[in-house]
C-alpha positions in Angstrom: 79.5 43.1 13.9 77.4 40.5 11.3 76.8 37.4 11.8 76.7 34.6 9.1 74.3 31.6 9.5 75.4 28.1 7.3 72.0 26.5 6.7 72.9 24.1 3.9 73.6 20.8 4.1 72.1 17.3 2.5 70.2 15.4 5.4 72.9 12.6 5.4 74.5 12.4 9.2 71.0 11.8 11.3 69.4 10.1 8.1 66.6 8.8 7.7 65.2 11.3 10.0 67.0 14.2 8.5 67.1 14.2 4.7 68.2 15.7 1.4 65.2 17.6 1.5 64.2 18.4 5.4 68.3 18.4 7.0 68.8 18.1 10.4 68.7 22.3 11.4 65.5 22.3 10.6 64.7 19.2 12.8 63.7 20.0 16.5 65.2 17.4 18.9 64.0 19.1 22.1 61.1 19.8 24.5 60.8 23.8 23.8 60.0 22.9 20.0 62.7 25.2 18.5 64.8 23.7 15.6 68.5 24.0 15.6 68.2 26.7 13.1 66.0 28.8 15.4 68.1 28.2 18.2 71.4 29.5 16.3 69.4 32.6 15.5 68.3 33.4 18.6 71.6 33.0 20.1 73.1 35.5 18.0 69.9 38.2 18.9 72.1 38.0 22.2 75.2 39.3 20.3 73.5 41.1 17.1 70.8 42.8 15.7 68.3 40.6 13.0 69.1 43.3 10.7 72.8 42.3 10.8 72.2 38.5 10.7 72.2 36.8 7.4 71.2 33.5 6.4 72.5 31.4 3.3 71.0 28.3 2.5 70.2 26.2 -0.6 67.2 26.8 -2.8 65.8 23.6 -2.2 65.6 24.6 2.0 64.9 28.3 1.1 61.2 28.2 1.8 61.6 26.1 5.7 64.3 28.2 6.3 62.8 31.5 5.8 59.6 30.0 7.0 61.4 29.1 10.9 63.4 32.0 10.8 60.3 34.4 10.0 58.6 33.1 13.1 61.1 34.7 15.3 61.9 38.3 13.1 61.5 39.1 9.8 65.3 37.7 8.1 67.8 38.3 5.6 68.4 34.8 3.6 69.8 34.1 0.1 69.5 30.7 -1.3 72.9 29.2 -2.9 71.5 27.7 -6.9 73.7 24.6 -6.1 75.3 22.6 -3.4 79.0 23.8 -3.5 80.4 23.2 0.4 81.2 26.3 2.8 83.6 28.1 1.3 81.6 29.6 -1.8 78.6 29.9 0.2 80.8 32.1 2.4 82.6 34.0 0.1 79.3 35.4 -1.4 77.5 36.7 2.3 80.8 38.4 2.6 80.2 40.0 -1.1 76.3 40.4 -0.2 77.7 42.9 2.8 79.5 44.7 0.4 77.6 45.3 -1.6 75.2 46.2 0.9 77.1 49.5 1.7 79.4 47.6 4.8 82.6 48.4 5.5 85.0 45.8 4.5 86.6 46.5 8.1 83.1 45.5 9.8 84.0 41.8 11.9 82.0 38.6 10.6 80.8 36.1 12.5 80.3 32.7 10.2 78.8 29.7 12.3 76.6 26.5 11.4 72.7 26.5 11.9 72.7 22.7 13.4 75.0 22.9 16.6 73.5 22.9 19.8 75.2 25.4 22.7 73.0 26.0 25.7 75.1 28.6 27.7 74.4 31.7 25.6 76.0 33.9 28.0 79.3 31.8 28.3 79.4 31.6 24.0 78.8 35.6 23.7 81.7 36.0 26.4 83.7 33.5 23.7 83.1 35.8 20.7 84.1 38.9 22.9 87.5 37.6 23.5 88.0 36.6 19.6 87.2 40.2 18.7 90.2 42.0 19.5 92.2 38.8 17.3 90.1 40.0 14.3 90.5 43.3 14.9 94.0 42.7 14.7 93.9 40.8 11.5 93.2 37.3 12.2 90.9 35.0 11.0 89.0 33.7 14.2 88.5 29.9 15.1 86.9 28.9 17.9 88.3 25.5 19.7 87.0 22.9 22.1 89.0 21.5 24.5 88.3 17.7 23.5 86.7 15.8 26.6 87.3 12.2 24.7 89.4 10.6 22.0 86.5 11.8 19.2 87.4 10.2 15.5 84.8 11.8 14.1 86.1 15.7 14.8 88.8 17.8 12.8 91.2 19.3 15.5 93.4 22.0 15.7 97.2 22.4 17.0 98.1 25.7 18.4 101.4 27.1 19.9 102.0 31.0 20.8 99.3 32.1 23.3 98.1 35.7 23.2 96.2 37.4 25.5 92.6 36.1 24.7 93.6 32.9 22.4 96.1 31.2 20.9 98.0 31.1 17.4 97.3 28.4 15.5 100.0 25.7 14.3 97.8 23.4 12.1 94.5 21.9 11.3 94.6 17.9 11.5 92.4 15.8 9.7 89.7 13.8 11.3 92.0 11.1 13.3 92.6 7.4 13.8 91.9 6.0 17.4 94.9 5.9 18.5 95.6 9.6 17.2 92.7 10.7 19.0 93.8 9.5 22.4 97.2 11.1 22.0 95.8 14.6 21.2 93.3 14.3 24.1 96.5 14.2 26.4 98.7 17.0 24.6 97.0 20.6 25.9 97.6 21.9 22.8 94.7 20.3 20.4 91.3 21.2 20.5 87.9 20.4 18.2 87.5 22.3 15.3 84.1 24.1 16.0 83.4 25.3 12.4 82.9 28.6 13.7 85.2 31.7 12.4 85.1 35.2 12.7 87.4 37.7 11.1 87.5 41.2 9.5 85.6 41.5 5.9 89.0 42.5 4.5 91.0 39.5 5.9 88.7 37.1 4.7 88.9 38.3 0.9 92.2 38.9 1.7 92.9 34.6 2.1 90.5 33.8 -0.4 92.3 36.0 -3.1 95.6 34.2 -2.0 94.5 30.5 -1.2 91.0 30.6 -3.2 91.7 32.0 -6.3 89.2 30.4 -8.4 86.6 31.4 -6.0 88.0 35.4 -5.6 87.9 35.7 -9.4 84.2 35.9 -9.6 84.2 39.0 -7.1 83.3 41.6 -9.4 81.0 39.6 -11.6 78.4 38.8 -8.3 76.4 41.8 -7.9 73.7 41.7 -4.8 73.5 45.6 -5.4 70.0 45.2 -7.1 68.7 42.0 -5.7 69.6 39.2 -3.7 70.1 35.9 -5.9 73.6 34.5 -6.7 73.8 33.6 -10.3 73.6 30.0 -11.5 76.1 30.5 -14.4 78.7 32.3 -11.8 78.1 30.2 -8.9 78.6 26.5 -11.2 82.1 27.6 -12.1 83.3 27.9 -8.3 84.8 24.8 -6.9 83.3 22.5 -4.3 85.0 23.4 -0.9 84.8 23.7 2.4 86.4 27.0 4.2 89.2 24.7 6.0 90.3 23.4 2.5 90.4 26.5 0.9 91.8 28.8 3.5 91.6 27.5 6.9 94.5 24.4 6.3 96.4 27.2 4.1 96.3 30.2 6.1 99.6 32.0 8.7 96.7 33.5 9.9 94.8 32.0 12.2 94.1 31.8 15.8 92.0 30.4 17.8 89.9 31.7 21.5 88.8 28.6 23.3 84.6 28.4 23.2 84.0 28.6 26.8 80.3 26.8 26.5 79.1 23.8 26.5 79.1 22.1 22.4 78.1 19.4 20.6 77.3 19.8 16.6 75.2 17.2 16.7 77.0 15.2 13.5 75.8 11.7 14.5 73.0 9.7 16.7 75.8 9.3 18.7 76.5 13.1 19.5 72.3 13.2 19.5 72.6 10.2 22.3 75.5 12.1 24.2 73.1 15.5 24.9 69.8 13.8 25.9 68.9 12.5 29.6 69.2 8.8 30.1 67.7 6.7 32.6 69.2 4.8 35.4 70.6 1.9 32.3 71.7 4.7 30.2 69.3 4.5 27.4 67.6 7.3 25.5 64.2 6.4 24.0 61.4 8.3 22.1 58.3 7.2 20.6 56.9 4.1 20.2 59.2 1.6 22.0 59.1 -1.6 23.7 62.5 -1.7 25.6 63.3 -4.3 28.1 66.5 -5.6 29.5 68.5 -3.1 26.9 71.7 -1.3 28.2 73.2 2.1 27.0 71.2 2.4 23.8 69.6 5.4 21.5 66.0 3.8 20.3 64.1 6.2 18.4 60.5 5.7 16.3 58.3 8.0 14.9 55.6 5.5 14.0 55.6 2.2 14.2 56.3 -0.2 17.3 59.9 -0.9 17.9 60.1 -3.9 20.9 63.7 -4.9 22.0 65.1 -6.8 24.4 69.1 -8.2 25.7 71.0 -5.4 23.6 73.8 -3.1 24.2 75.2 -0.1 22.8 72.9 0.1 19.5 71.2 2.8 17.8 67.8 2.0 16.0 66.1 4.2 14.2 62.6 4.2 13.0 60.8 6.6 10.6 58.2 6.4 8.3 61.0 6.0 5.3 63.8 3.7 7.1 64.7 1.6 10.2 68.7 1.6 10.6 70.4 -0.5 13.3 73.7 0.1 14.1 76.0 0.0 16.9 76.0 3.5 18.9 79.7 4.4 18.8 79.8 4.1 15.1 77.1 5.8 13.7 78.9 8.0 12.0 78.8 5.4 9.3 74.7 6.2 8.4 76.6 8.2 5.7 77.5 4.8 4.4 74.0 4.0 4.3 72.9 7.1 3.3 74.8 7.0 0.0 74.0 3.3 -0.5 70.7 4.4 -0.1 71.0 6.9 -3.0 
């Protein structure tokens, strides 16, 4: 099996401590010191060899990337010339094995660098059971059984169970409230992980029937003598993510339930939910001043940030921005983000 690590990504969803420059798999958020990105690699060492693990990232993260991922084993990365969304970026590591002398039969394991799993053995176990699915000809998903009405999530419907998962129905857009708290009761929704797995072969497979502007350029990327995707081919490919292009498209699919613990860390929310809290339910790091403050994510890297009679808020203090907002809608620091910009 090979494994395919996502390392792209534009800084936006824990701005302004991540960054268009330094995103947030590069970040570390956690006592041992190890970024996200190092601790998605060494996760798959449980499952895979470092020879069959490659990295694709943008050029503008090439040098952290290779940098954090050297630390641990000398790595296989290619750096994507622009931003273009998952699908592309997936389309050529399956081309790169290919060319590499791999058998278009050999499973793939795709999976972002920034979510944070802590039961290694349990997520392996997960992976086991999708295997015999891809064997089989399916593309892979892997789904979370949703432990709250999450707006910020994709989910996916499934119906038929086989053996070791399920077949999938439909992938559902990120929902309303109200949405939410009626898939949370129906046993048959579940997160969308962002993790797939599948045969080589079934993979070009839906991307020469649902992708075809991005399967066209098959023959003209060559990694045969060296490991750079062209500029001129990669600017023609659309900007897309691998649910768009195939995932939402697909008869394919099916889906093994992750049996670890997850969390993709998208917001300072999901950030809040993993860390330990103290007896009022706060989280706070660095220098803070916090008295009288309820169920709250305070965070500064520098200066002095003194609070007092709030609830529910995040604030956020680096050395480039302090944002305020309140806790269970920070997902909207994109908005700021891009205003920002």
């Amino acid at each position: 099996m090979k494994a395919v690590i996502l390392a792209g990504g534009n800084g936006s969803r824990l701005w302004p401590l991540s960054n268009e420059e330094y995103p947030k798999q590069l970040l570390s958020f956690f006592d041992d010191n190890e970024s996200l990105l190092q601790k998605t690699y060494l996760r798959l060492l449980n499952i895979v060899d470092s020879d069959d693990i490659l990295t694709i990232t943008n050029s503008k993260h090439f040098a952290n990337v290779k940098k954090q991922l050297d630390y641990i084993r000398t790595s296989n990365i290619i750096a994507e010339p622009l931003s273009k969304n998952t699908a592309p970026a997936i389309f050529c590591a399956l081309k790169y094995f290919l060319d590499k002398g791999i058998s278009e039969v050999e499973i793939v394991l795709v999976l972002p660098s920034d979510h944070l799993i802590k039961n290694c053995n349990l997520f392996s176990k997960s992976v086991d059971n999708g295997k015999e699915l891809a064997k089989n000809g399916f593309i892979v998903t892997f789904g979370v059984k949703p432990t709250y009405p999450e707006t910020g999530y994709g989910y996916v419907k499934v119906n038929s169970t086989f053996e070791t998962g399920y077949k999938v129905e439909k992938f559902v857009e990120k929902p309303n409230l109200e949405l939410a708290n009626k898939y949370i009761q129906d046993n048959k929704y579940f997160w969308n992980s962002g993790m797939f797995m599948g045969k080589i072969s079934t993979f070009m497979s839906e991307f020469s029937l649902n992708a075809p502007d991005i399967y066209k350029n098959f023959e003209n990327l060559n990694f045969i003598d060296k490991n750079e995707i062209s500029v001129e081919i990669y600017e023609k490919m659309p900007s897309i993510s691998i649910d768009y292009a195939i995932m939402e498209k697909s008869q394919n699919i099916a889906l093994v339930e992750l049996e670890s613990d997850w969390s993709d860390l998208g917001s300072w929310q999901s950030l809040y939910n993993v860390q330990e809290k103290d007896d009022n339910g706060n989280v706070v790091f660095g220098n803070v001043i916090a008295d009288n403050i309820k169920n709250s994510f305070i965070y500064s890297t520098k200066n002095l940030v003194a609070t007092t009679f709030i609830e529910n808020l995040a604030i956020i203090n680096t050395d480039n921005a302090t944002i305020i907002l309140p806790l269970d809608k920070s997902q909207m620091v994109k908005n700021l983000y891009e205003l920002n910009k």
